[in-house]
Every structure is written in structure tokens, then in C-alpha cells.
Residue, then its C-alpha position, 0 to 999 in steps of 0.5 A: x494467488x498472486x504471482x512474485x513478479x506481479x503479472x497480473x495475467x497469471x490469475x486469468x487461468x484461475x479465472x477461466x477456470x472458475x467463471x467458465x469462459x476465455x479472458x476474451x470474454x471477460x475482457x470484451x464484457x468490461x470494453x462494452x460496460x458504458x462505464x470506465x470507472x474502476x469501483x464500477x467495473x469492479x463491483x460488475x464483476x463481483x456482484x454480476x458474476x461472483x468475482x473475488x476481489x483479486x481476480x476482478x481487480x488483476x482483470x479490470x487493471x489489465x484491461x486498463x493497461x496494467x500488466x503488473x501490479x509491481x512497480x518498484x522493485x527497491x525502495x531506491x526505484x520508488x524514492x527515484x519517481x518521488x519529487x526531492x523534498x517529499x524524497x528528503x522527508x521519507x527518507x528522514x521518517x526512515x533515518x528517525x526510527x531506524x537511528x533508534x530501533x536497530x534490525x528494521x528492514x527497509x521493503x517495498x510492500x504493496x508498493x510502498x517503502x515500509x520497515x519491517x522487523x521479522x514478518x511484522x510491518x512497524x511503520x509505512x509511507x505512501x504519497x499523495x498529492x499534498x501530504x504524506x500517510x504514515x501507518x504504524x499498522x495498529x489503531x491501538x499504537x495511534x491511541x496511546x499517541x493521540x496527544x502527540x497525533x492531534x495537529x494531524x489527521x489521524x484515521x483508523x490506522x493511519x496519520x497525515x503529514x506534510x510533504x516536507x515535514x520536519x520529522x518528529x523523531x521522538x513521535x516515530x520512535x515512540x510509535x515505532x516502540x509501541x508497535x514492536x511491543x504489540x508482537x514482541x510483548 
């Protein structure tokens, strides 16, 4: 289980324990892999020698020289490491649904800003290099707004924006609406 604070050397008892060897070990196998990719030396793990997801991945991100797994601790620090304009318009996505749904709470999970009612996640924003995702954490929500959704690339759960959108209010309050009635209703 992973830890609060996200040191991600907590998992190697864990892992020593169920492998049956020192982390030296596991360490000394990924540094003599002729490979440094990520979906490699993952995949060596598992398939190799029966590696669950989370502890091949806390083992492969240290060795990459990840210690931890938690890089913002508020969603002030992540808005600080954010170019401005794409600070600006998550802020705004924010400001848009919580002006209209009251009781949201602005967290950090799975590091990135999200809105939270209770224990149920409403809406989510990550960055890339040139759009913002936004997830309203259900496919069935993104369908009842395909009309609205269809200028942008909609995946499974998920919808793409431009860094510097000019926020659709109504669209994210309907969204966040609709997916407060998925738990609510």
C-alpha cells in the first residue's frame, strides 16, 4: 500500500518480502536491462517475475531517481510550477464550477488539481505540452454532452482544451451537474 507521503521505498519491504531478495538485487537487474524505457522495465518486472503494478512502478521510479510519488502537496504549489496563461484558465475551469456548485473542494490527487464532493471526484485537470485534459470521471456524463463536446477530442473519459481556453461556463457546470446526479441520484 502506498505510503501518505509517497516515499516510494516504502513498498521495497513489501517487495522483498514477496520476491525473496534484497532491493540491491532488483535494483542491480533494471541497471543491467539493455533497456532504459519505462514500459520495458515495467513489463520485466511483471511478466519476468510476477511484479504487481504498484511495486514495479515505485521500483522502476526510484531507480529513475524518483524518491517519491508526491509532487504537490496544494494545488497552490501546482499552479506555481504552471506557466501563467494555462495557470489562468484552470483556475478559471475551477471558478466556472464551483460559482455554481457549492461544497466542492479543490484537492490534489494522483498529482493534479481536481474538485471533490465528498469521497466522489466531479471534474480533474492535467497539462500537457499543448492542451489541457479535462475528466469528469464518467463516459456516461461525456455522452449526454457529445453536442457540446464535439469541437474537441473526447476520449473514453476524458476531453481536450486549449491551454488558454476561454472557459465554457455552462458546458462545466453542466458537466459537473451531471456527474453529482451519477452519485447523488
Amino acid at each position: 500500500m502506498a505510503s501518505a507521503d509517497g516515499d516510494r521505498s516504502k513498498f521495497f519491504p513489501a517487495i522483498e518480502k514477496k520476491h525473496g531478495e534484497k532491493i540491491k538485487f532488483w535494483i542491480n537487474r533494471l541497471n543491467e536491462l539493455e533497456t532504459t524505457k519505462y514500459p520495458e522495465q515495467i513489463a520485466y518486472l511483471k511478466e519476468e517475475h510476477g511484479f504487481s503494478q504498484a511495486h514495479a512502478n515505485a521500483l522502476v521510479m526510484y531507480v529513475r531517481g524518483s524518491t517519491t510519488s508526491k509532487k504537490f502537496d496544494t494545488p497552490a504549489s501546482y499552479f506555481k510550477g504552471l506557466e501563467p496563461k494555462t495557470a489562468k484558465t484552470i483556475k478559471a475551469i475551477f471558478a466556472a464550477v464551483t460559482a455554481k456548485h457549492k461544497g466542492l473542494e479543490l484537492v490534489m490527487a494522483w498529482n493534479q488539481p481536481m474538485l471533490r464532493k465528498g469521497k466522489h471526484y466531479i471534474l480533474g485537470v492535467s497539462v500537457s505540452k499543448n492542451h489541457l485534459t479535462l475528466n469528469p470521471f464518467s463516459g456516461d456524463v461525456l455522452s449526454l454532452h457529445a453536442k457540446k463536446l464535439a469541437p474537441f477530442e473526447v476520449n473514453k473519459k476524458t476531453f481536450q482544451v486549449p491551454l488558454d481556453w476561454k472557459v465554457d461556463a455552462s458546458l462545466l457546470t453542466s458537466l459537473a451537474k451531471a456527474r453529482i446526479a451519477e452519485f447523488e441520484g
